[in-house]
FIVO-92699 format. One record per residue (C-alpha): residue number from 1; x, y, z; residue in three letters. Coordinates in steps of 0.05 Angstrom, whole numbers, padded with zeros to 5 digits. Example, Ala and Ser with C-alpha at 12.3 -4.5 7.8 and 13.67 -1.06 7.14 Angstrom:
(1, (00246, -00090, 00156), ALA)
(2, (00273, -00021, 00143), SER)
***
This chain:
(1, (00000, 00000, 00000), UNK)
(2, (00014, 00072, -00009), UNK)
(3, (00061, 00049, -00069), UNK)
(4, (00105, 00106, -00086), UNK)
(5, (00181, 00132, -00114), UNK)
(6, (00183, 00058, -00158), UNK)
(7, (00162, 00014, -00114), UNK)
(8, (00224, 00044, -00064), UNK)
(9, (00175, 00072, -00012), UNK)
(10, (00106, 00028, 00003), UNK)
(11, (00077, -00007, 00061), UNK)
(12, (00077, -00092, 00046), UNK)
(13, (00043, -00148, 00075), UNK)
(14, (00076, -00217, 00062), UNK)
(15, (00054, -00293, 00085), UNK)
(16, (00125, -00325, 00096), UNK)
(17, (00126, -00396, 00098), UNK)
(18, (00192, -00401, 00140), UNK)
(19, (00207, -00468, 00136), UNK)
(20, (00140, -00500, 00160), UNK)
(21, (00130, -00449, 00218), UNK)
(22, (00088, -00389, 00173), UNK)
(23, (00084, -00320, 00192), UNK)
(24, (00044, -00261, 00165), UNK)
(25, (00103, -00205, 00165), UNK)
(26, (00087, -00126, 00155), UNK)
(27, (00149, -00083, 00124), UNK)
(28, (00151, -00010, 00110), UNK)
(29, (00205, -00001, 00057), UNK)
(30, (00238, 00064, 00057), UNK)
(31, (00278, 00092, -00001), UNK)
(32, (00296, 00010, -00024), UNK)
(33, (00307, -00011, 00046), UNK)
(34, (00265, -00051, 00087), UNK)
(35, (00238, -00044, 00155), UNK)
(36, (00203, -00096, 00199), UNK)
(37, (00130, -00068, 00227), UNK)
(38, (00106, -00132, 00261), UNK)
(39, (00100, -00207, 00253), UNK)
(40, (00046, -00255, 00262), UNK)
(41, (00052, -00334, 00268), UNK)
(42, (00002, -00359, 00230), UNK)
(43, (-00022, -00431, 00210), UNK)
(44, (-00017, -00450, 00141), UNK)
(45, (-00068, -00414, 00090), UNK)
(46, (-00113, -00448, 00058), UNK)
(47, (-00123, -00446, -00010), UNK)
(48, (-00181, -00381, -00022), UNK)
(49, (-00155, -00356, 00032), UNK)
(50, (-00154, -00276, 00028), UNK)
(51, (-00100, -00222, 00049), UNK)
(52, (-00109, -00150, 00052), UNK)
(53, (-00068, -00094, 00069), UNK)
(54, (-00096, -00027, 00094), UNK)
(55, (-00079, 00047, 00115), UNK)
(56, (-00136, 00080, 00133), UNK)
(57, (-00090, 00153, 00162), UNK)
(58, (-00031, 00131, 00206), UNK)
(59, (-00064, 00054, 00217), UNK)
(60, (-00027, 00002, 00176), UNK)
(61, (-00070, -00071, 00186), UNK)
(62, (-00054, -00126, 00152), UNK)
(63, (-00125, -00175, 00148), UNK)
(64, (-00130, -00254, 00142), UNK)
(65, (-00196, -00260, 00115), UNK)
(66, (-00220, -00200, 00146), UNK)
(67, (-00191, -00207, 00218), UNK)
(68, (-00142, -00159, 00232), UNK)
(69, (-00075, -00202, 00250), UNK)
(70, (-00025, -00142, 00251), UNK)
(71, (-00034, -00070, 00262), UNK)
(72, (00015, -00011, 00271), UNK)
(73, (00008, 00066, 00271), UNK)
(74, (00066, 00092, 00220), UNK)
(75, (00054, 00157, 00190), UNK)
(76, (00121, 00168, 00149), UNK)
(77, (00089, 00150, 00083), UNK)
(78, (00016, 00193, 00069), UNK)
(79, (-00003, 00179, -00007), UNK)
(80, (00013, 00132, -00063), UNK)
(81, (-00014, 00069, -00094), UNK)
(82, (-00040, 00000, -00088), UNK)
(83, (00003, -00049, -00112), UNK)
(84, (00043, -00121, -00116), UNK)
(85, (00111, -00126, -00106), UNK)
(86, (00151, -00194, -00135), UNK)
(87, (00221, -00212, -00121), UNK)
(88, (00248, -00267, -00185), UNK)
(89, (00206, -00301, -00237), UNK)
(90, (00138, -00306, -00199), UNK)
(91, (00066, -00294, -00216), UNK)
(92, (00000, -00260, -00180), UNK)
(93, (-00067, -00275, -00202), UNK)
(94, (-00134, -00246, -00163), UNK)
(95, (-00117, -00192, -00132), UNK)
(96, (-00148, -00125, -00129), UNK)
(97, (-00130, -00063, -00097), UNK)
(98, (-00178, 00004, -00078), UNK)
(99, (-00162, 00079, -00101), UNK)
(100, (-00126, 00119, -00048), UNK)
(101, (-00187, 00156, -00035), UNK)
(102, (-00219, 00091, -00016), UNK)
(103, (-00174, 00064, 00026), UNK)
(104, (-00151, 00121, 00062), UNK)
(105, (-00224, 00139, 00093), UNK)
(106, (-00270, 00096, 00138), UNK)
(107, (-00281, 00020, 00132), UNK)
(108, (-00321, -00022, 00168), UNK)
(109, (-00315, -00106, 00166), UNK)
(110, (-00363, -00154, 00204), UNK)
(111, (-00318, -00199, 00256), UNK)
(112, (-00372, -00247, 00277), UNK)
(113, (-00445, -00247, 00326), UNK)
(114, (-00429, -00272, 00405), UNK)
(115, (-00487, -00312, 00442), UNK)
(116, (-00528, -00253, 00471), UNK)
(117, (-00540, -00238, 00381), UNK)
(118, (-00496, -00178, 00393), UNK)
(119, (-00453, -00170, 00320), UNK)
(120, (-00381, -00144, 00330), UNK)
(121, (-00347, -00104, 00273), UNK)
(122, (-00278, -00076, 00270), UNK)
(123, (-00275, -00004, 00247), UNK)
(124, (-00220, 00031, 00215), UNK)
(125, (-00220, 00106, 00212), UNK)
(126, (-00171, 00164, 00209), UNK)
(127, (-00212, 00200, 00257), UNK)
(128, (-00212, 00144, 00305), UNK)
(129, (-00148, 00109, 00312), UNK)
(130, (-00092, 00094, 00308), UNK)
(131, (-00111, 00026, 00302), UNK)
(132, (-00180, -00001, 00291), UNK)
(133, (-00241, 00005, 00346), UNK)
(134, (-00297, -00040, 00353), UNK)
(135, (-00366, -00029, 00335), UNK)
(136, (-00422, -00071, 00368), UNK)
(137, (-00489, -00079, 00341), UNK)
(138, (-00557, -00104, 00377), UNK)
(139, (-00606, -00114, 00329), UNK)
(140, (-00684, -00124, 00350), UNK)
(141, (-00702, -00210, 00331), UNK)
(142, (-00782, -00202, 00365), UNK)
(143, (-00793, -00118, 00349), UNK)
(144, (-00853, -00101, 00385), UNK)
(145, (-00917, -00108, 00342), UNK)
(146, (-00938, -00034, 00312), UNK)
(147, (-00878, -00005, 00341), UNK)
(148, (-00830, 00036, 00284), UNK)
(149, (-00761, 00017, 00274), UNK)
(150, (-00701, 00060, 00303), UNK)
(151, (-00632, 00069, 00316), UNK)
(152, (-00610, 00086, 00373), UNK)
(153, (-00538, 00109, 00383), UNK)
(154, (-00498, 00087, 00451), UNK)
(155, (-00443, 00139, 00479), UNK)
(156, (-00388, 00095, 00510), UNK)
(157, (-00356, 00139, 00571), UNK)
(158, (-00290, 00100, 00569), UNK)
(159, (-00237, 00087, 00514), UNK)
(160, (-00244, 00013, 00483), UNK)
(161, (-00290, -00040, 00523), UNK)
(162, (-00278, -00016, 00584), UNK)
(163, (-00330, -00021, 00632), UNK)
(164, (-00310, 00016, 00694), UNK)
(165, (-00379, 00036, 00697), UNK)
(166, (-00419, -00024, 00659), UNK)
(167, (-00435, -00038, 00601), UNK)
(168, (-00483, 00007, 00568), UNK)
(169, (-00504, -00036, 00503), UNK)
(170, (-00506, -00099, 00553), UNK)
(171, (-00550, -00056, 00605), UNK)
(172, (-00599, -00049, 00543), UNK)
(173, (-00601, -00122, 00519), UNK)
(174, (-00613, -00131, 00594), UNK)
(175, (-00676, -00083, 00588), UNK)
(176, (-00693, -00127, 00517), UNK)
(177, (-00690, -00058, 00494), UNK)
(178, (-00675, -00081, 00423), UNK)
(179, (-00750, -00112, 00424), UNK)
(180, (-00794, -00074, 00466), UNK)
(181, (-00781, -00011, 00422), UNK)
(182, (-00751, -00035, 00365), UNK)
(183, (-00682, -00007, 00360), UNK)
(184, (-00626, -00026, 00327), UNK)
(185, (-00572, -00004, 00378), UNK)
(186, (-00501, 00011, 00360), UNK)
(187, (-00444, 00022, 00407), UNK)
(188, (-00378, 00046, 00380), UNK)
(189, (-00314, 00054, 00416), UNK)
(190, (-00248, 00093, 00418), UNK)
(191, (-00181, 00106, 00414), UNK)
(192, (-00189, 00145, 00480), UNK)
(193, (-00235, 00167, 00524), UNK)
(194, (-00291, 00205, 00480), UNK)
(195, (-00323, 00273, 00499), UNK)
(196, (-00347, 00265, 00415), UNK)
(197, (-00302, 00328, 00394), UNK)
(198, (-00264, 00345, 00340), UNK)
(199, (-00185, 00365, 00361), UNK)
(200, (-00151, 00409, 00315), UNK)
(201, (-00092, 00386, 00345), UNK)
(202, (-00091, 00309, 00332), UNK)
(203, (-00124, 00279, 00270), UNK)
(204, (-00137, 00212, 00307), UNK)
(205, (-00186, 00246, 00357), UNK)
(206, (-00240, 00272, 00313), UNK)
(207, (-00297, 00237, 00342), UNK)
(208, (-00358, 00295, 00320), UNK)
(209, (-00333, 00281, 00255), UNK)
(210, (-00323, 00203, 00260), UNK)
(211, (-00397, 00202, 00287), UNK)
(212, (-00433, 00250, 00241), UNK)
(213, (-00390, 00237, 00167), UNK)
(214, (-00373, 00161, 00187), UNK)
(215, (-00422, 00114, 00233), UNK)
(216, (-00488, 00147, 00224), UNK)
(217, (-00476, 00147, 00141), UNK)
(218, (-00463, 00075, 00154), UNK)
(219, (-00522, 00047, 00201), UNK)
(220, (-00570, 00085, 00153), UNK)
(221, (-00538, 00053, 00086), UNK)
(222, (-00521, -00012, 00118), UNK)
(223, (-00582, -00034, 00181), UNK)
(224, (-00641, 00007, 00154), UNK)
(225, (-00701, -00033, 00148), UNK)
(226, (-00750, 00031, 00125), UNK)
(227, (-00713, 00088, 00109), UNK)
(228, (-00753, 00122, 00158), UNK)
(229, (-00709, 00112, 00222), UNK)
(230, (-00699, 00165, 00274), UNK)
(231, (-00631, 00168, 00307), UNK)
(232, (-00628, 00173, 00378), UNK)
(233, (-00571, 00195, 00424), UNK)
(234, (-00557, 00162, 00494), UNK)
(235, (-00499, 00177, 00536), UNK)
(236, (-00479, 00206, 00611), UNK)
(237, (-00427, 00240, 00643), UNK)
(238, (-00376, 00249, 00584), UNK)
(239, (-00421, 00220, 00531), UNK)
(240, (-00484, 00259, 00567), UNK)
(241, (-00445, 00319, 00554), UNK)
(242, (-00426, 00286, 00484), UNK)
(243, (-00504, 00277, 00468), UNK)
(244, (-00521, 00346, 00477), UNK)
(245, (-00473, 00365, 00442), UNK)
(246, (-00486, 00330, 00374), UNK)
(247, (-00556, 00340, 00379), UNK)
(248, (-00550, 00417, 00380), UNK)
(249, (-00498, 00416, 00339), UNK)
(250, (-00527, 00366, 00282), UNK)
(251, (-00609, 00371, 00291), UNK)
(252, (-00609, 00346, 00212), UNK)
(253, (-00583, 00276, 00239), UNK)
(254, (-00599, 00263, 00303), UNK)
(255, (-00677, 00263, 00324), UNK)
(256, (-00675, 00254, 00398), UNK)
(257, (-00629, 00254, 00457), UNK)
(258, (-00626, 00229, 00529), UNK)
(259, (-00574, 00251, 00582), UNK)
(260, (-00554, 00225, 00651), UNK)
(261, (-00508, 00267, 00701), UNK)
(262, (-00463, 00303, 00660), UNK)
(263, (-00414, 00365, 00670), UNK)
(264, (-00465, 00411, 00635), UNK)
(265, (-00433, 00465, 00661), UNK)
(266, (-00350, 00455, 00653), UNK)
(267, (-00321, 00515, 00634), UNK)
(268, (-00255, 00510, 00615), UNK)
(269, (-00221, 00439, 00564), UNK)
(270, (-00184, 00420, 00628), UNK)
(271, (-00247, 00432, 00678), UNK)
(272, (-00242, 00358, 00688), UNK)
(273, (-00160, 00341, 00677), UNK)
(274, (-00127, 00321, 00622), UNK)
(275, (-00179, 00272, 00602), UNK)
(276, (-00221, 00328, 00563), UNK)
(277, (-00166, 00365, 00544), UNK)
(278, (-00144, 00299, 00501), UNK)
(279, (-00200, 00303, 00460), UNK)
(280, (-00208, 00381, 00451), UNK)
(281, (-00144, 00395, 00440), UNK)
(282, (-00144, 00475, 00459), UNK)
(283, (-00197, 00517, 00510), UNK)
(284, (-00210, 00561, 00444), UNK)
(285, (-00226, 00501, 00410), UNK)
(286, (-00280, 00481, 00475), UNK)
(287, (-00304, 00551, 00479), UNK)
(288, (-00323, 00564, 00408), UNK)
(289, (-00352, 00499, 00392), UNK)
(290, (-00363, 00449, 00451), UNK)
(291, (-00379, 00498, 00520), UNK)
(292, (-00456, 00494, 00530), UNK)
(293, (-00458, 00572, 00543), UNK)
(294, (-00517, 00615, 00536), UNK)
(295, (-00490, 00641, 00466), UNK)
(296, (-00484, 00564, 00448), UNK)
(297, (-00553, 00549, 00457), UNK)
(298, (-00583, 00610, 00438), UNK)
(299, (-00559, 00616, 00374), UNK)
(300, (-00575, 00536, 00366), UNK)
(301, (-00648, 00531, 00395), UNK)
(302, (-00694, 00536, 00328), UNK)
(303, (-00701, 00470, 00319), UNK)
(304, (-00720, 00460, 00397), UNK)
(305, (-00773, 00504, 00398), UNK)
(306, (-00827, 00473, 00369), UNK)
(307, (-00813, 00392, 00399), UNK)
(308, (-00788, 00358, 00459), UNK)
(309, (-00720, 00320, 00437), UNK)
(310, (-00682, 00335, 00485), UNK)
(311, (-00690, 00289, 00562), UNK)
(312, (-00640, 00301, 00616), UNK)
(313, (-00627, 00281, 00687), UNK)
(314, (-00590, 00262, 00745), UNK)
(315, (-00568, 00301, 00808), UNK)
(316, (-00515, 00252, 00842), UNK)
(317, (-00452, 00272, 00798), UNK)
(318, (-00461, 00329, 00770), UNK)
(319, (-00527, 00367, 00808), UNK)
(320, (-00497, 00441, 00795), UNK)
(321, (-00484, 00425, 00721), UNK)
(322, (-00550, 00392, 00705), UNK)
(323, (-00583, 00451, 00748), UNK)
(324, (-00549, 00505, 00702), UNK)
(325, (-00571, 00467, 00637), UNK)
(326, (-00638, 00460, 00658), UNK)
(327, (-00637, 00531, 00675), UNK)
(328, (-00609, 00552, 00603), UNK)
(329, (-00659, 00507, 00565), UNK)
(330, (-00717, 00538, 00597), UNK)
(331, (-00688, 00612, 00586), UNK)
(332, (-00684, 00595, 00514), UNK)
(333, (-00751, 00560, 00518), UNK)
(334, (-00726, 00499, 00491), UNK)
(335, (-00767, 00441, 00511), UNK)
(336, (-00741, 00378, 00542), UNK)
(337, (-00761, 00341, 00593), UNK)
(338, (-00721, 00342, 00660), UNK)
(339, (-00715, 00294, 00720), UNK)
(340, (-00673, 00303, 00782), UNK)
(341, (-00667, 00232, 00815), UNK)
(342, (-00609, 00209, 00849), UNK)
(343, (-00584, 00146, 00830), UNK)
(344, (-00507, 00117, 00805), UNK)
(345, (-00463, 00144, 00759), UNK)
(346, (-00465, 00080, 00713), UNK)
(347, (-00496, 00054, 00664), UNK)
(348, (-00541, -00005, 00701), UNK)
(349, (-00565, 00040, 00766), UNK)
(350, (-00640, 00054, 00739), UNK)
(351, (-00638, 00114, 00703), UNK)
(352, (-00642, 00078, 00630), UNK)
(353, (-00713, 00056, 00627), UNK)
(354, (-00737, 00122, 00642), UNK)
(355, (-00686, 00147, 00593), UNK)
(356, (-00716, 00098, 00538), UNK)
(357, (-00785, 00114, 00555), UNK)
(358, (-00772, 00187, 00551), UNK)
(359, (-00745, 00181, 00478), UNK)
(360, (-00805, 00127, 00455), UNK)
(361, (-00856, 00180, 00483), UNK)
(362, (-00823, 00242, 00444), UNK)
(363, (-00808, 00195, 00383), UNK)
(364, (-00889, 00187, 00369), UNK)
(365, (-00890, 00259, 00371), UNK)
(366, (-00829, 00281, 00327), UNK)
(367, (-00846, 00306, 00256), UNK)
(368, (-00784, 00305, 00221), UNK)
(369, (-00796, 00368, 00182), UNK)
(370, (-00779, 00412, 00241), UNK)
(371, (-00714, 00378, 00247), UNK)
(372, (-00681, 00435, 00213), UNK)
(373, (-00701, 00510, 00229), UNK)
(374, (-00744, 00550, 00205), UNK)
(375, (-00734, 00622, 00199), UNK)
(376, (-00750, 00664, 00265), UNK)
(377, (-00803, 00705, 00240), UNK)
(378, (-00849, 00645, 00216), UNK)
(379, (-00854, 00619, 00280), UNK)
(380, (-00892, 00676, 00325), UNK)
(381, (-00867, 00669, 00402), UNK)
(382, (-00937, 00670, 00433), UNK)
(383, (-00944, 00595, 00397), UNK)
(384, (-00886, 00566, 00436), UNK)
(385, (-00912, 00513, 00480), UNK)
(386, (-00883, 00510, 00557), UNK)
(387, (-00814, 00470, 00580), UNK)
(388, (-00832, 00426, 00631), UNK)
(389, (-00785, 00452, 00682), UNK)
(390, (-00734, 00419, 00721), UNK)
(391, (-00774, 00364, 00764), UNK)
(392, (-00745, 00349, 00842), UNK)
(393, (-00761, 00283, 00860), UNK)
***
């Protein structure tokens, strides 16, 4: 891959037979000489069995019939062509390699289904690396009778599969979520922990983009069942924050959003350590784009005025922060639907089926073509229906 300079610069991926012990190898070869990336003992291949080689930004994988078996971030060669290297009198028949456009962007390749029906998918993404993330997919198999189909979007808190604070896909196969309101629920994960930002600093951490341009594009092209699905947000704390953020942000993709205990009113990329200041790179960069401010959702609220998508809550974390959004969404007169209850900051402590019924309730309601704004002027005031305020329970 990334073939350049006569075949004296490239990325290769070789199956080595090494005298009955085989090995999948990964080179970089640099101006004629060669560099070791990473090895892999393999068994022997069987015949139709297929190789591929891949750099999707700085990730370099090298796939045995579509499992990754070696991966390295290298970013010391950025463009060139696909191609086949041969070393004496050999020959190559079926092979096949994708434009650098192609294989450069976002690629997505089905890795098998565990008991629980949950699918697994390794993801490979220049936003989201280096090295390839996991995307898990709960698709309904008994969808409520009468009941539309959905996808609804699940906002890890933690880099990976880390579960620190459960397991929020497994929480709602728990719920038979996937069923009862007939959802298709994906889950991706990350190269770090995710507050879903865009860092102009570091072109592996631009998770807005990675949602918005990559995953959601996907689900809708590759698990629709109507063409008519709504996409719903879910997250807390960091991916609560996340949610709200996306929502406002992207009202033209996502429909609805629920979230739990989250820093709704940081003020500064570091407000929490160096864990947000990972993924937004600068405080300008938070300020301008990311900071739920007054200014933020003011100049954002059109397409809030006129339908509840927005459910918050949560008090135990985060109660000055969810206090101060609440406050700002009924300034605005954005409607949502608020509820202080104290209960853990995880994902299995309660909060979720009140979260999911929140979302099926205002999903019956949403009309689609007030997704977008409409101008100012065509909406009188004196028609705005009432927030429900913040409710103390």
């Amino acid at each position: 891959m990334r073939v350049r300079n006569g075949g004296r610069d490239a990325y290769a991926g070789i199956y080595y037979w090494n005298g009955g012990r085989p090995e999948l190898q990964l080179f970089k070869r640099s101006a004629g000489s060669w560099i070791t990336l990473g090895t892999y003992k393999s068994q022997p291949l069987a015949a139709g069995t297929q190789l591929k080689l891949m750099a999707v930004g700085s990730t370099i994988v090298f796939l045995e019939n579509s499992v990754p078996r070696l991966s390295v971030s290298d970013r010391s060669i950025s463009d060139g062509a696909p191609g086949i290297m041969i070393y004496g009198p050999g020959a190559v028949g079926n092979w096949s390699g994708g434009d650098v456009l192609h294989v450069t962007g976002f690629q997505v390749h089905y890795t098998g289904t565990d008991a629980q029906g949950v699918r697994s998918y390794q993801v490979f993404s220049a936003g989201n690396g280096p090295g390839p993330q996991v995307m898990r997919v709960l698709t309904p198999a008994h969808p409520a009778r009468g009941v539309p189909h959905n996808f609804l979007f699940v906002l890890p808190v933690q880099p990976g599969l880390g579960k620190a604070f459960n397991d929020g896909l497994d929480t709602l196969r728990r719920l038979s979520a996937q069923d009862r309101y007939n959802l298709t629920i994906i889950e991706p994960t990350f190269g770090i922990d995710p507050w879903y930002a865009n860092n102009p600093k570091n072109g592996n951490v631009q998770y807005e983009a990675f949602m918005t341009r990559e995953v959601v594009p996907w689900v809708e092209k590759n698990l629709a069942t109507t063409g008519r699905e709504q996409n719903w947000l879910l997250g807390f704390s960091k991916s609560g924050l996340g949610a709200q953020d996306l929502i406002l942000k992207h009202p033209g993709i996502f429909a609805l959003a629920a979230s739990w205990d989250f820093p709704a009113d940081m003020s500064s990329y570091d407000g929490l350590g160096p864990d947000p200041a990972a993924s937004y790179g600068t405080d300008a960069n938070f300020q301008a784009n990311y900071r739920l401010t007054a200014a933020f959702l003011n100049s954002r609220k059109e397409p809030f005025l006129r339908q509840r998508r927005i459910w918050i809550g949560g008090n135990r974390s985060f109660p000055a922060g969810m206090s101060h959004y609440a406050t700002l969404l009924a300034k605005y007169h954005v409607l949502y639907t608020g509820e202080s209850r104290s209960m853990g900051h995880q994902w299995d402590t309660g909060w979720v089926p009140i979260a999911l019924a929140a979302l099926q309730r205002d999903s019956i309601a949403f009309r689609p073509e007030d997704m977008n704004p409409l101008p100012e002027a065509r909406v009188p005031s004196r028609n705005y229906p009432m927030s429900i305020r913040w409710l103390y329970k």
